[in-house]
C-alpha positions as CSV (number, residue, x, y, z in Angstrom):
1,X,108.7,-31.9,-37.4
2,X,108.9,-33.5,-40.8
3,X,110.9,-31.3,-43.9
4,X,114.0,-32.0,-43.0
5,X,115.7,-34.5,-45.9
6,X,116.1,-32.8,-49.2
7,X,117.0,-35.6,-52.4
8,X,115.8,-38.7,-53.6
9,X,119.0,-41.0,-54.3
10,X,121.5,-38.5,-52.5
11,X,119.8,-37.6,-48.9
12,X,120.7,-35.1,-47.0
13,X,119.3,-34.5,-43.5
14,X,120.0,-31.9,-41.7
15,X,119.7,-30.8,-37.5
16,X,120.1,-28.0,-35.5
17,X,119.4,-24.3,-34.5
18,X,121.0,-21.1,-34.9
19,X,121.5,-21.0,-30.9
20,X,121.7,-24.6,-29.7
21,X,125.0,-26.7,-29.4
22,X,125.9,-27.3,-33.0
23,X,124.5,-27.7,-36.6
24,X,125.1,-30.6,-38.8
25,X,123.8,-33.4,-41.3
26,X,124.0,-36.8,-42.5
27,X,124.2,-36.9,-46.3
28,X,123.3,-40.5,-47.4
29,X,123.6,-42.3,-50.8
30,X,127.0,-41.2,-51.4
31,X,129.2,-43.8,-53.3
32,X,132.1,-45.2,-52.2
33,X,135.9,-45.1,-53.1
34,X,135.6,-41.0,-54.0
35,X,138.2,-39.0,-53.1
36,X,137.2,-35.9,-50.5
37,X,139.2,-32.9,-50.4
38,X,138.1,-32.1,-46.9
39,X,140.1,-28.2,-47.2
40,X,137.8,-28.0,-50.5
41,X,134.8,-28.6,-47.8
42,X,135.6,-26.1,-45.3
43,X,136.6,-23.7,-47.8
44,X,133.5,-23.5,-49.1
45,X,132.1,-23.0,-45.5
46,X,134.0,-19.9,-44.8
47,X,132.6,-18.3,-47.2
48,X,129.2,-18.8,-46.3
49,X,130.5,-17.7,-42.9
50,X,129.1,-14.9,-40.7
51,X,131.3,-12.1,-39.5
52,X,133.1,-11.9,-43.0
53,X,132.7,-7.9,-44.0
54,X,131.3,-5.1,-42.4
55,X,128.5,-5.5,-44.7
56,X,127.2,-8.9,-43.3
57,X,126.0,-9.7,-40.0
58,X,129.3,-9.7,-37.3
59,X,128.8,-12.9,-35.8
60,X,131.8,-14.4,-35.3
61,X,131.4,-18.5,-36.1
62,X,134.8,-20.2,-36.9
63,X,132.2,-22.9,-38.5
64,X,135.0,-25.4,-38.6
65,X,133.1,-28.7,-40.1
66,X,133.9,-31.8,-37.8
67,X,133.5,-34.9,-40.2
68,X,132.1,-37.8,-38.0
69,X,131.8,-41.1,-40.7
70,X,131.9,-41.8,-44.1
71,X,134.8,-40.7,-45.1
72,X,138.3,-42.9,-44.2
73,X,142.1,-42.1,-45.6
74,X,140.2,-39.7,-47.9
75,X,138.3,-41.9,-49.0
76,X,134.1,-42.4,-49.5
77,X,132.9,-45.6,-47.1
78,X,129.4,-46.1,-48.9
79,X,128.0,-45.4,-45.7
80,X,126.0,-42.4,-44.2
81,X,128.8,-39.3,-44.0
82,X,127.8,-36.9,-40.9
83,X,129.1,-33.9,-40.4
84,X,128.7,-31.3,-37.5
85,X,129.7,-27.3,-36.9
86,X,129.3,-26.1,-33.4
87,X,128.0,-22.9,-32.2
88,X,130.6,-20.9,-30.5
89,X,129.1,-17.0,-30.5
90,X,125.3,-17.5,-30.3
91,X,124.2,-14.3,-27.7
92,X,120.8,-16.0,-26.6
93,X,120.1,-12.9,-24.5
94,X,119.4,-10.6,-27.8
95,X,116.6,-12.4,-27.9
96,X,114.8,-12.3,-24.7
97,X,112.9,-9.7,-25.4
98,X,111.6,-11.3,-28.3
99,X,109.9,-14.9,-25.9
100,X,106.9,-14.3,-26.6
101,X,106.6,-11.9,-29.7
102,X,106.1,-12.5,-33.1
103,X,108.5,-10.6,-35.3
104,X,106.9,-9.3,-38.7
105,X,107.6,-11.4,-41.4
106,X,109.4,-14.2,-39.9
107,X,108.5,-17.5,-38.9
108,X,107.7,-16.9,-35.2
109,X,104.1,-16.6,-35.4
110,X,103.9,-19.8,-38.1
111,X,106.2,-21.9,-36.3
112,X,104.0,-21.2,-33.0
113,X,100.6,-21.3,-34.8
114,X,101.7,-24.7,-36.2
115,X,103.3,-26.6,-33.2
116,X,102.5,-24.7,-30.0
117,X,105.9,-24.3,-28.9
118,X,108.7,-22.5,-30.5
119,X,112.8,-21.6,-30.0
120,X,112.9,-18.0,-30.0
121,X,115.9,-17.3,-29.9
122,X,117.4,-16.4,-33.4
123,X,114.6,-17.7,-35.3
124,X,115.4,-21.3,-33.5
125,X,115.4,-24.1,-36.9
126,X,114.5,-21.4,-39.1
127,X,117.7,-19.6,-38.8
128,X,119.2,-19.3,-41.9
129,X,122.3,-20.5,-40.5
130,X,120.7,-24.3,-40.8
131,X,122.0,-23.3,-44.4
132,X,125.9,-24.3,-43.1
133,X,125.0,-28.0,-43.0
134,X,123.7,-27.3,-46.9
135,X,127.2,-25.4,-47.9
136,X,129.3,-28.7,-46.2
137,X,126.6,-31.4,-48.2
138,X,127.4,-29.6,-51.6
139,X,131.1,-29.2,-51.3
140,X,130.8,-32.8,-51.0
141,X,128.3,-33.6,-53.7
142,X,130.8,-31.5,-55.7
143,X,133.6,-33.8,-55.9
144,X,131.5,-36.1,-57.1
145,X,130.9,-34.7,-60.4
146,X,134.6,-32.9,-61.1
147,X,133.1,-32.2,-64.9
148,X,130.6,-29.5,-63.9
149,X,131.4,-25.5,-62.7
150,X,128.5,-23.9,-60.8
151,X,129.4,-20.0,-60.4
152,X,126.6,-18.4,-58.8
153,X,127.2,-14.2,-58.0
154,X,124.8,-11.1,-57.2
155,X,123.3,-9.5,-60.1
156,X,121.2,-7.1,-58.3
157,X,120.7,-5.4,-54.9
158,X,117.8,-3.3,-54.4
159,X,117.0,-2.0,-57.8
160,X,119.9,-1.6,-59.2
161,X,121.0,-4.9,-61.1
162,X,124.4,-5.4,-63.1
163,X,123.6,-3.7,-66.8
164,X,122.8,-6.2,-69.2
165,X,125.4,-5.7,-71.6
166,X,128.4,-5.7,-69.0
167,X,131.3,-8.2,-69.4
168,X,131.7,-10.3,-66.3
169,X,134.9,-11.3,-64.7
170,X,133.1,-14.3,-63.0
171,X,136.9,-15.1,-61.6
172,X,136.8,-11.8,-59.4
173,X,133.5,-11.8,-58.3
174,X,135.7,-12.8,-54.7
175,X,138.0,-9.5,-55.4
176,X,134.5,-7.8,-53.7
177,X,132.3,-8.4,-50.2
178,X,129.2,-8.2,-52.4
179,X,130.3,-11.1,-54.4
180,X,129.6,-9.0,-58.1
181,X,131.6,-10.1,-61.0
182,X,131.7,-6.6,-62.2
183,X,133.7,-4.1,-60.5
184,X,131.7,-1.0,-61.0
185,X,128.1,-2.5,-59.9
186,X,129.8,-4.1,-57.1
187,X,130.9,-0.8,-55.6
188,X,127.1,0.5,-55.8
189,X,125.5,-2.5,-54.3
190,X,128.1,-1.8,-51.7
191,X,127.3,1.5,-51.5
192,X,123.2,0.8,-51.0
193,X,124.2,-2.0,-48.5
194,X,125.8,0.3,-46.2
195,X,123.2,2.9,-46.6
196,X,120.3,0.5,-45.6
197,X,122.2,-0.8,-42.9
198,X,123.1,2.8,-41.5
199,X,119.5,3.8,-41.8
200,X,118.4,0.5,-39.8
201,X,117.0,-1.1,-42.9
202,X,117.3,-4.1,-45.1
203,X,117.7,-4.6,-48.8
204,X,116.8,-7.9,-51.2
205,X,118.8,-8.8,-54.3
206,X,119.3,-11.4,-56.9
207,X,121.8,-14.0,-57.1
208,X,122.4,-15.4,-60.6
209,X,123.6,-19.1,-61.0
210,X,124.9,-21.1,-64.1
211,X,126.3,-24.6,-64.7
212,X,128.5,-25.3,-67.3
213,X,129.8,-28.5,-68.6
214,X,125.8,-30.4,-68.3
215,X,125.4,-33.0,-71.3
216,X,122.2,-33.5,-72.4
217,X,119.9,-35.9,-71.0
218,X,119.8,-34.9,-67.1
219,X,116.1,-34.8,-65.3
220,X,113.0,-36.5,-65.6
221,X,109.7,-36.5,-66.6
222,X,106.9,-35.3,-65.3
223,X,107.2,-35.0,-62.0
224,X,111.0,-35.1,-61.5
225,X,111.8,-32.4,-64.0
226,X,115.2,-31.2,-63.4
227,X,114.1,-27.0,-63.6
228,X,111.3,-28.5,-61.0
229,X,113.8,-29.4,-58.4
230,X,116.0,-26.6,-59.0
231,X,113.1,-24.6,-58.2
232,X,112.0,-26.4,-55.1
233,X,115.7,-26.4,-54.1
234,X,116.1,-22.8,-54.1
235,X,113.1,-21.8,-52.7
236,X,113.6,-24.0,-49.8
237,X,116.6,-21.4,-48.9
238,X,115.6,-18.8,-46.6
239,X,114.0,-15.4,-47.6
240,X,113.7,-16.7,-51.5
241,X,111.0,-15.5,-53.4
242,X,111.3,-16.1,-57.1
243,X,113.2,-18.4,-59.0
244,X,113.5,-17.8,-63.2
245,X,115.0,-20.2,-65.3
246,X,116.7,-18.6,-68.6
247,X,114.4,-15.8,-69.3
248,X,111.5,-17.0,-66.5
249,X,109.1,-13.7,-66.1
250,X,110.6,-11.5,-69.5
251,X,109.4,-15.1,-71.8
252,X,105.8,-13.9,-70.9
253,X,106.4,-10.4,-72.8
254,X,107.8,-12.2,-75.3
255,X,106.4,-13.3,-78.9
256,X,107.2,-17.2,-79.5
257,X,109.3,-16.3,-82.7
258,X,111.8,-14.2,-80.2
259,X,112.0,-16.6,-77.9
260,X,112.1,-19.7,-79.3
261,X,115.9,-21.3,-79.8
262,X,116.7,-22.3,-83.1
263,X,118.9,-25.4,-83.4
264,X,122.1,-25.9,-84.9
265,X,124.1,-28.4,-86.9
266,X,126.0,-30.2,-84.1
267,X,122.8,-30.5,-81.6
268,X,123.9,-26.4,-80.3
269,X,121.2,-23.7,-80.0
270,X,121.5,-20.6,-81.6
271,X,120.0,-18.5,-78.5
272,X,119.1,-19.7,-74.9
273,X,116.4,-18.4,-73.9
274,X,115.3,-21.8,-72.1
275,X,118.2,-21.7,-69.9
276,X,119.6,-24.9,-70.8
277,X,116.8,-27.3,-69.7
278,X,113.6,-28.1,-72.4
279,X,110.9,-30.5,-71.0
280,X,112.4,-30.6,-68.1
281,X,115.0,-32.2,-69.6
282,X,118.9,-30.4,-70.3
283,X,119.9,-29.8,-73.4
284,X,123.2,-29.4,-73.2
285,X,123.6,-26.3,-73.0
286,X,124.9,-23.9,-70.3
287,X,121.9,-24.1,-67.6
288,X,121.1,-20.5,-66.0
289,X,118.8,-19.6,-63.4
290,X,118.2,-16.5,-61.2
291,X,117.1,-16.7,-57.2
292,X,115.2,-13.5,-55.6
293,X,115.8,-13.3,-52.2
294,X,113.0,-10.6,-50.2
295,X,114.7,-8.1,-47.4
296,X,115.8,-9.1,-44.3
297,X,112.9,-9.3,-42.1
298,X,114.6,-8.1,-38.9
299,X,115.3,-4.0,-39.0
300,X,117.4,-2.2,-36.2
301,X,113.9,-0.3,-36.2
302,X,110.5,-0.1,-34.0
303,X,108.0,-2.3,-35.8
304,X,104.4,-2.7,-35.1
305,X,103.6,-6.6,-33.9
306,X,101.8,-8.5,-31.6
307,X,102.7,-11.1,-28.8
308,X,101.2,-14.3,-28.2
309,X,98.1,-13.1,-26.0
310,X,97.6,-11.1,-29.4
311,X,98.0,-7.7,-27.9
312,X,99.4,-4.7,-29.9
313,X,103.5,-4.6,-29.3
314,X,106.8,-2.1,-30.7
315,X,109.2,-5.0,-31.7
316,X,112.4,-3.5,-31.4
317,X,115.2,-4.9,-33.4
318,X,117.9,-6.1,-31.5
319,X,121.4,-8.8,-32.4
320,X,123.6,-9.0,-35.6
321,X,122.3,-9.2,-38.6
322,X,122.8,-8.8,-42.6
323,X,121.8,-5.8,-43.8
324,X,121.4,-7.9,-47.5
325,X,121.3,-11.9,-47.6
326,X,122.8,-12.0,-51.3
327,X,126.5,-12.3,-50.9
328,X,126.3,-15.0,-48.4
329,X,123.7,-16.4,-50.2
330,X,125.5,-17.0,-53.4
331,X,127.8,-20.3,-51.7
332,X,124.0,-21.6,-50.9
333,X,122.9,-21.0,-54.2
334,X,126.0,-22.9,-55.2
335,X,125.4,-26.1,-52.9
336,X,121.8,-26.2,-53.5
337,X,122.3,-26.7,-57.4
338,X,125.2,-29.4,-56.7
339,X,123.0,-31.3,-54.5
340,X,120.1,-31.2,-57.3
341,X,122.4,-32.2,-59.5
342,X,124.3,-34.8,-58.4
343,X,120.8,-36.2,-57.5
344,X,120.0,-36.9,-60.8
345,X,123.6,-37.7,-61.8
346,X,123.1,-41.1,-59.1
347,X,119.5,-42.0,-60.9
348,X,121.1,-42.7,-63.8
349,X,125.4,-42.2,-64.4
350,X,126.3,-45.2,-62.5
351,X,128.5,-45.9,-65.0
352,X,130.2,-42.6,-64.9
353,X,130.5,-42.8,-61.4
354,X,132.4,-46.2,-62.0
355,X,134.6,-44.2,-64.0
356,X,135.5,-41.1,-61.8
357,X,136.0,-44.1,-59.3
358,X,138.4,-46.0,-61.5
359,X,140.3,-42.7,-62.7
360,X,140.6,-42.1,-59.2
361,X,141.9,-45.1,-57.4
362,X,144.0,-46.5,-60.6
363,X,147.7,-46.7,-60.0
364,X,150.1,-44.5,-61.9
């Protein structure tokens, strides 16, 4: 099975199913002499974790990352850093029904269609939980560039979406399981979560991400654009299905003369309807981009399938699972666009990674 290293100058590989022993990666291409705030790393794991409100999934992983190289007194080696999180509350049995079935919408017919043999329990390596070994790579790739901010939060569940001339508390988007910077939206994706989930149905949703503190410069032409490998970063997240840089779909409605961004004296655009990235290239300003995630395929319902002799089955939804993706999706966004990033930031900072690495090993 190829697909499974994401990056050019940083690698990351990952391993792993939803129901085997553990999960984990090998990120390769970091520098040395960085400073890792392993806490910083598992923080950002836990909340990606499963089990954490009554509105995601309730199985209970402690996902506690185990760091097995690269990293010494604190400290970046240079070499490969690998990284695993075991699997402590897979139920394997919720799935036996499911051997040899094909659930609508998932990858169980594709994955048997294309090698002839398949893990069917939990969706085997296309468990969205291989996503924990992406969540440990960008907490890492973080600390490499201490400059940038990368909030990502839900701006819509279903179809309701946060109004577009609400002020967002970006800071208390945490204050909420639905992870919404804006209190009163928050309470009705809450409230249309619960629902589906109490009718045995799923909901999609939109998570919003933007960088701040990008200087201009960052991507590459043609084939290396930067908004490119955003792109091909989030879709490779499970159950995405659009990706929209600045004003993405709304540009096509639009007449040039409202969407074009007038420049200002001191290099700064008056709008940004680009979302911070022109000719694949960033601009400097903030960068913004928007990640659709469908429903969850699996539905505590009867669905019509087949099985693998291709006779007519009821697939009947079984196991733990979130009722929405988005609000555990939003720390995914988040390491997705840091790994991107710093990416880039290796083709062609090595000077400003010489600083950071001076600043952070000089001697008061």
């Amino acid at each position: 099975m190829a697909g499974n290293t994401f990056g050019s100058h940083l690698q990351l590989t990952t391993f792993g199913a939803s129901h085997g022993a553990a999960l984990g990666g090998i990120l390769d291409g970091f520098p040395a002499g960085i400073s890792i705030d392993t806490a910083a790393v598992q923080r950002a794991v836990d909340r990606r974790r499963p089990g954490q409100s009554k509105i995601t999934t309730q199985r209970k992983e402690g996902d506690q990352v185990q760091i097995l190289s690269g990293i010494f007194e604190g400290k970046t080696l240079g070499t490969p850093i690998a990284f695993q999180i075991g699997n402590t509350d897979a139920k394997s049995k919720d799935y036996d029904h499911l051997r040899g079935v094909y659930r609508p919408s998932h990858a169980d017919r594709t994955y048997q269609l294309k090698y002839g043999h398949r893990d069917h329990r939990g969706g085997g390596r296309a468990s969205a939980r291989e996503t924990v070994c992406r969540v440990v790579a960008g907490a890492l790739a973080a600390q490499l560039m201490p400059f940038l901010e990368v909030n990502a939060y839900v701006s819509a569940v279903g179809e309701a979406e946060i109004p577009p001339d609400a002020a967002l508390n970006i800071a208390s988007r945490e204050d909420n399981p639905v992870r919404c910077p804006h209190a009163a939206t928050a309470q009705r994706f809450e409230e249309l979560i619960r629902a589906a989930r109490k009718e045995g149905d799923t909901l999609g949703g939109i998570v919003s991400c933007q960088v701040t503190g990008l200087q201009a410069g960052w991507g590459e032409p043609v084939f290396a654009k930067l908004d490119a490998e955003l792109a091909r970063a989030m879709l490779s997240i499970n159950a995405t299905k659009g990706f929209e840089l600045g004003s993405g779909f709304a540009a096509s409605r639009m007449r040039g003369s409202q969407h074009n961004d007038g420049i200002r004296p001191g290099q700064k655009n008056a709008t940004n309807h680009a979302g911070g990235i022109e000719g694949g290239i960033t601009n400097g300003e903030d960068l913004f981009f928007r990640v659709a995630f469908k429903p969850v395929a699996t539905l505590l319902r009867d669905q019509q399938s087949v099985n693998q002799a291709d006779e007519p089955v009821t697939v009947q939804g079984k196991g733990r699972h979130d009722p929405c993706v988005v609000p555990r999706a939003v720390p995914i966004v988040e390491a997705m666009t840091y790994l991107t990033l710093a990416d880039h930031f290796l083709r062609s900072h090595t000077d400003r990674i010489a600083q950071i690495n001076r600043s952070q090993n000089s001697t008061p």
